[in-house]
N, C-alpha and C positions, 0 to 999 in steps of 0.2 A: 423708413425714410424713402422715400420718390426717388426713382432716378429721373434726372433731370432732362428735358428735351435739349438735342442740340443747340448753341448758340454759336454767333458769326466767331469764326476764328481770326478776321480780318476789319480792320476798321482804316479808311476808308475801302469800300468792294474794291474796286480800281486799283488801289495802292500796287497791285505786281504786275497788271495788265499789259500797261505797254511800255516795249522796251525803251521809249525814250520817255516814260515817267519820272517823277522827279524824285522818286524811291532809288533808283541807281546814283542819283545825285547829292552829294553832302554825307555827313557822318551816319553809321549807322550803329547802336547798341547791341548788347544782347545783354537784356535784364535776367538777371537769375534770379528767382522769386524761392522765400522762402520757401518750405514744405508744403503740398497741396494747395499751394493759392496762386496758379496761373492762371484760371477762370478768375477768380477775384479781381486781381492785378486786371485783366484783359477789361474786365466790367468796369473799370474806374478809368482807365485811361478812354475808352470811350466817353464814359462822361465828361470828361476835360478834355473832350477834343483831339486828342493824340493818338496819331497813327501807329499801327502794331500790327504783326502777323508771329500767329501760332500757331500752326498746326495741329488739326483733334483728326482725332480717326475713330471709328467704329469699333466696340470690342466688344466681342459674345463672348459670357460665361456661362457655364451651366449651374443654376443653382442643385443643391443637395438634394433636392425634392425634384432633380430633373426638369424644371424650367430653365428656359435661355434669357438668359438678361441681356439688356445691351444696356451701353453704357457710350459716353464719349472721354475721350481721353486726350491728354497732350502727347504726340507722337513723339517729339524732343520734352521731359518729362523737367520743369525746373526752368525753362529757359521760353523767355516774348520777346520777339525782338521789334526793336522800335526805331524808325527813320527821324533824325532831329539834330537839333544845335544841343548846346550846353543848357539854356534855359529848359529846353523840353524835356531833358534827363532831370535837371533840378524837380520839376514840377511832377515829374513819376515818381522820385524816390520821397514827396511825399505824400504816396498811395500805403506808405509801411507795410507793402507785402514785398518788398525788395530785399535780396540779400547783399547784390554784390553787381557792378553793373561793367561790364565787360565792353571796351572798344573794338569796334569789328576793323582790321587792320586795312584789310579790301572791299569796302564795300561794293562794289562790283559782282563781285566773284559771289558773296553771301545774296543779291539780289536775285543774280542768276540760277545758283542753286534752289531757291528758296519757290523761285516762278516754277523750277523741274515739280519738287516735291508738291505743290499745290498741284500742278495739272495730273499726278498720279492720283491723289487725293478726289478731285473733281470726277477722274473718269471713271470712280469707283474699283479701283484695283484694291484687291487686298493686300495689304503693305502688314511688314513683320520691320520693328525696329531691328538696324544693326548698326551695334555699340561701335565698332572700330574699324576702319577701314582697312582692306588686306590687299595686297597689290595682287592686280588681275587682268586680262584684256580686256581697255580701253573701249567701249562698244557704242552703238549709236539704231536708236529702233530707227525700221524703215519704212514701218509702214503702220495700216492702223490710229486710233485715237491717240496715241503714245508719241508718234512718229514725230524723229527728231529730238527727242529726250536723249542725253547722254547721260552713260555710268558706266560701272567696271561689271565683269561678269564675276559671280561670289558662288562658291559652292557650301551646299548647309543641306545636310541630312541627305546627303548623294542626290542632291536638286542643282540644277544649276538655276540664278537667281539673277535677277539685274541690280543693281545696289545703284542709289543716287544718292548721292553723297552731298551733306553741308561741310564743306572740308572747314570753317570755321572752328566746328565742335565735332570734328571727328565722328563724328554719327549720320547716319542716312538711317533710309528706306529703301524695302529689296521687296520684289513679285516674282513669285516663275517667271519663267522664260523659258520658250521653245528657241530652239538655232534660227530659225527661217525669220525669225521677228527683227534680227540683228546685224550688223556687219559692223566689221572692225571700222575702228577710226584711224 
């Protein structure tokens, strides 16, 4: 079986762009999609017209014969999230790759997390998912392609990491981090 070329993780592009988008504005979801059909899910609410963002990220494996595969993946594994009213949730949940459709309590806060983890994404950082948030110093990059992203600093494997956090679903994304990249908030 092919591994498949990347597809847009985002529908409309724009949708996180600018802060005063109309993605910060009105209810927003997080679709939890059965087993392995967030790709699906993502391919159909584009055809009906409905706005989404999911996160994929790059994954190298090595196959057993020593080939590197790449592959793309959903960085939050199970979860699309989608900007909308009540009709627009009716009209996803019949895509039947839905399991359970979660209201996002802040939407605010889930737009703004969500612009972080894309511009990591964008500026090619390698990102390692983490599952749960651990309390740590509050930090703010200063400089660089990054610059102005806020997270907590996360220690993993005696690394120190930057962690951006979707505090909605307790999971983020973490990159090394050197001290000089950072200062407290």
């Amino acid at each position: 079986m092919p591994i498949l070329a990347k597809e847009s993780d985002i529908f409309p592009e724009q949708l996180l762009d600018a802060p005063e988008s109309t993605a910060s504005v009105g209810p927003w979801w997080a679709l939890y999609t059965l087993p392995r059909r967030e790709k699906d899910l993502m391919r159909r609410l584009r055809v009906m017209g409905l706005s989404f963002y999911a996160p994929i990220i790059e994954s190298r494996k090595r196959s057993p014969q020593g080939r590197i595969r790449k592959s793309y993946l959903p960085l939050f594994a199970g979860y699309v999230f989608m900007p909308g009213d009540d009709e627009d949730r009716s009209r996803a949940l019949t895509t039947n790759c839905i399991s359970r459709c979660l209201t996002v309590p802040d939407a605010g806060q889930l737009v703004e997390d969500l612009r972080q983890i894309r511009r990591l994404i964008l500026a090619g950082a390698p990102l390692t998912l983490e599952s749960r948030i651990q309390p740590g110093t509050p930090v703010r990059v200063r400089s660089g392609p990054l610059m102005g992203v806020e997270g907590v600093v996360v220690r993993r494997q005696n690394r120190e990491r930057l962690l951006v956090a979707v505090r909605f679903l307790q999971q983020g994304a973490s990159l090394l981090l050197e001290d000089f990249q950072v200062e407290p908030i």
